[in-house]
N, C-alpha and C positions, 0 to 999 in steps of 0.2 A: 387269708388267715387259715390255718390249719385247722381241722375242725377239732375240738374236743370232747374225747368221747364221754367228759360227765355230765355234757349238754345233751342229753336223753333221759329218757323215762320221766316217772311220773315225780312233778314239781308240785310242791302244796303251797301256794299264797296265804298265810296263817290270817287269821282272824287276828284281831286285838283284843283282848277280854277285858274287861271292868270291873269293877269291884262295886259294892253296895254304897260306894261315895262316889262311884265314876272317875275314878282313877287306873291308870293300867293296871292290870290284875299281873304282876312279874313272873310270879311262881306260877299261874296257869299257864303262860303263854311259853315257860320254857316247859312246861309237861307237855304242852301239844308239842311243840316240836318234838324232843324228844319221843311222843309218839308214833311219832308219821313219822320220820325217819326209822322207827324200831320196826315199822310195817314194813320197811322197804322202800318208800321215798326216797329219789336219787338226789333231792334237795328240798328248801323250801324259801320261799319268797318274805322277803319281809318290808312293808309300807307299800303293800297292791293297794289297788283297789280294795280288795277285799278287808284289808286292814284298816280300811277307811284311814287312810294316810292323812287326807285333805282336811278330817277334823282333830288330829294333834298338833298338841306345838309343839315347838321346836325341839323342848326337850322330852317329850313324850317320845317324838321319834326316835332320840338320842337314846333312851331306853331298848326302844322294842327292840332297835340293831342291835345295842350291846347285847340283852339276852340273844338273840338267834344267833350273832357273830361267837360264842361264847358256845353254844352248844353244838353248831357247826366245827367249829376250830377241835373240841374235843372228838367228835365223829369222822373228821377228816369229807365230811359232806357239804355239798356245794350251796353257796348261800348267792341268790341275788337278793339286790335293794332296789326298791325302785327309787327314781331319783327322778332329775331332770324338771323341765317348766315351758311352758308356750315361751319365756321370753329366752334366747337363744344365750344369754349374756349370765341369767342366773343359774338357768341350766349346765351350765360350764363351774358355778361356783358350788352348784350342789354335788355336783358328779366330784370334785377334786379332794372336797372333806371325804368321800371312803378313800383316798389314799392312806388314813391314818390307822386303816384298817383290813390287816392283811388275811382276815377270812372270805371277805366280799372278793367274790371272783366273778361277776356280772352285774350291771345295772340294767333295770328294765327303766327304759324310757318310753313313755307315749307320742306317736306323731303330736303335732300340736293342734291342741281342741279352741274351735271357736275362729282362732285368727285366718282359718281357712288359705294359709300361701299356696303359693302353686307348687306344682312339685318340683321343679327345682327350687325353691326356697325350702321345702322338706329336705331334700338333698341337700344343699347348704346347711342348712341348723344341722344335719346329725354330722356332716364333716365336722361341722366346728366343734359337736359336743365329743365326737369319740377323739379326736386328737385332743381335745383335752381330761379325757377323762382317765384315772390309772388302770381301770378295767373294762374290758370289751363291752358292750352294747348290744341288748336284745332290743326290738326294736320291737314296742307294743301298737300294733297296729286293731285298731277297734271302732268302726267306723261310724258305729252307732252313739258309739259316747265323744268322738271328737267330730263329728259331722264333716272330716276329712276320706271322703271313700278314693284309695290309692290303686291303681292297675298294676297287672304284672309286673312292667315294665319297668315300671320305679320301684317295687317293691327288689326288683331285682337288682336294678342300679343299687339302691341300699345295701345289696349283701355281698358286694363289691368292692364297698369303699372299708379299707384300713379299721378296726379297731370297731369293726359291725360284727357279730361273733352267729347272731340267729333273728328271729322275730316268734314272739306271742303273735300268733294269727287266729283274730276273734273277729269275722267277714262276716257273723251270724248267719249264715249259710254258706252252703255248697255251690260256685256259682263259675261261671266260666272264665273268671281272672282267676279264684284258686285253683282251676284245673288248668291253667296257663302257668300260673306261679312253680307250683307244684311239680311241675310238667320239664323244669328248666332249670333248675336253683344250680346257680353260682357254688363253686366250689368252697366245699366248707363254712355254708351259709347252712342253720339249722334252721328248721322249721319246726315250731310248739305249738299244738293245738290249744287255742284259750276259749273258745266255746265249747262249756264240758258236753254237751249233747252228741257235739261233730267229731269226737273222737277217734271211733273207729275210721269214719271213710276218710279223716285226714292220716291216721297211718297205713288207710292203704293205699293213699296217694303218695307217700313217702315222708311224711311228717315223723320224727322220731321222738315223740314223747308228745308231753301236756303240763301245761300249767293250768292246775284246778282247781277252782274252789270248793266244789263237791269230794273232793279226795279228800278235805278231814275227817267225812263218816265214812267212807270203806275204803278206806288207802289200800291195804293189801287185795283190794279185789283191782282195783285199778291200776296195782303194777301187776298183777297176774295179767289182765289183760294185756298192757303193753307187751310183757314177755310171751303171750301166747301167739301175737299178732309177729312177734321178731323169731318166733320157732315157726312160723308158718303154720300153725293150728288155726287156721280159718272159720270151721265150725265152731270153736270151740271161742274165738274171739270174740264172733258175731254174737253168739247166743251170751254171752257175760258182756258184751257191750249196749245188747236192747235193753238189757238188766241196768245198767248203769247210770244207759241215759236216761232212762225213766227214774229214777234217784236224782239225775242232774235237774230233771226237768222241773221236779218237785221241789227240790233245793231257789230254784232261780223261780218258786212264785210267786215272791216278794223280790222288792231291790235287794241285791246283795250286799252284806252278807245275813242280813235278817232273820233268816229259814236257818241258816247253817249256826249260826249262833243260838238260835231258839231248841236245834237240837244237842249241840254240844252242851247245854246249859240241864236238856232233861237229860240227859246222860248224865252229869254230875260231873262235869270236865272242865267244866269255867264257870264263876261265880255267880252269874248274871248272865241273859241272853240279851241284856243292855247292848243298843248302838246309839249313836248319837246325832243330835237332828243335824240335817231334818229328815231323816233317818227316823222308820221309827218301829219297833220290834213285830216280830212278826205276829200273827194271828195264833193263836192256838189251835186252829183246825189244819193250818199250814206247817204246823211243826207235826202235828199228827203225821198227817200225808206222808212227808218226809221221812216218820219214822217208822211208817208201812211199809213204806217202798224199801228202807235198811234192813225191813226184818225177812222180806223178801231173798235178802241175799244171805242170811243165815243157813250157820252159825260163823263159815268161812270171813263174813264179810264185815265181823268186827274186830275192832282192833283188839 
């Protein structure tokens, strides 16, 4: 597969916002987008993880897509959904309803969590899932939350097969499969940083962008850095990337997206920094922190 060049830079996995009934908040969740794309986000993600997918229904979900496929479509900006399921049969029926929806131009699917296959059974399920899915396939690979840890190897065979377009790569470290991975990637297979701390050292191993959940508080510093890292400013990457990660580190010291909702919420950006159980909001000393660390990156580093 040819690569495509909108499959870079920095990706925002939106949040879900709620309202004071615990309903999706509509209007705030298309002002976040529209924000982070007005920073410079080269897309944004909608039903991650970070959207806490797994506690909407059906037609919750049906929402949050229309709003982002809706603000995407007018921005002409790249939307994934995540989609997909451990079981390989529903995973095929989830991926073929965004057919109906010609802003979605990637689904993020997760290896599958828990049923632990071997990795040719990984390789099977995502054959099955990308031929039948209408848009190409990032391949969330997160080894902490699916307790599936995948080698080079097959990570590579993955970016080989038909209708595979990149992988979310969240190995929660630097370790000698991502310097093998990394080291070798299959033609027109992308690689996104998804552990926002590992950012820098996965673009300088050749990763071309990130999907962050920490890019809702300082998007435009985190496409500056992408672009400084793609102009070859080295110094100038490193030292806005120590910056960063310590924002990410703070952001991720509750489960996500807790910290990041607890700040968007003292900003005056979403109604509520409401998530849902068993989820459960962040500390007020952890939205503090978080919002030390933002103010650190001032005045450039808000939106």
């Amino acid at each position: 597969m040819a690569q495509d060049t909108a499959l870079r830079g920095i990706h925002v996995p939106l949040v879900t916002p709620f309202d004071g009934t615990g309903a999706v908040a509509a209007e705030a969740l298309e002002q976040l987008a529209r924000d982070v794309l007005d920073a410079g986000a080269a897309g944004i993600v909608a039903l991650g993880t970070t959207a806490e997918a797994a506690a909407l229904d059906p037609a919750e979900r049906d929402l949050v897509t229309e709003v982002c496929a809706r603000v995407c479509g007018e921005r002409g900006a790249w939307l994934t959904v995540g989609a997909g399921s451990n079981d390989t049969r529903a995973g095929e029926a989830a991926l073929a309803r965004l057919g109906g929806r010609p802003e979605v131009r990637a689904a993020l699917v997760t290896v599958p969590s828990f049923i632990r296959p071997s990795p040719a059974g990984v390789l099977a399920h995502f054959e099955r899932l990308a031929s039948a899915s209408p848009v190409p396939l990032i391949v969330y690979h997160i080894p902490y939350r699916t307790g599936l840890e995948l080698d080079a190897a097959t990570l590579r065979a993955l970016g080989t097969l038909p209708g595979i377009a990149g992988i979310k790569y969240a190995g929660g470290g630097i370790g000698p499969e991502t310097v093998a991975l990394l080291g070798d990637l299959p033609d027109g297979f992308t690689v996104l940083a998804g552990d926002d701390a590992y950012l820098v050292p996965l673009l300088a191993m050749g990763a071309s962008g990130g999907i962050l959940a920490s890019a809702h508080l300082a998007t435009g510093r985190f496409v500056e850095l992408a672009a400084a890292w793609e102009a070859g400013e080295v110094a100038r990457a490193r030292e806005l990337g120590h910056a960063l990660a310590r924002l990410s580190a703070a952001s991720f010291a509750e489960p996500n997206p807790a910290v990041v909702k607890g700040v968007l919420h003292a900003q005056g950006r979403i109604p509520t920094p409401d998530v849902r159980l068993p989820l459960l909001p962040a500390a007020a000393e952890s939205v503090a922190g978080a919002l030390r660390r933002l103010a650190e990156l001032a005045p450039a580093g808000r939106l």
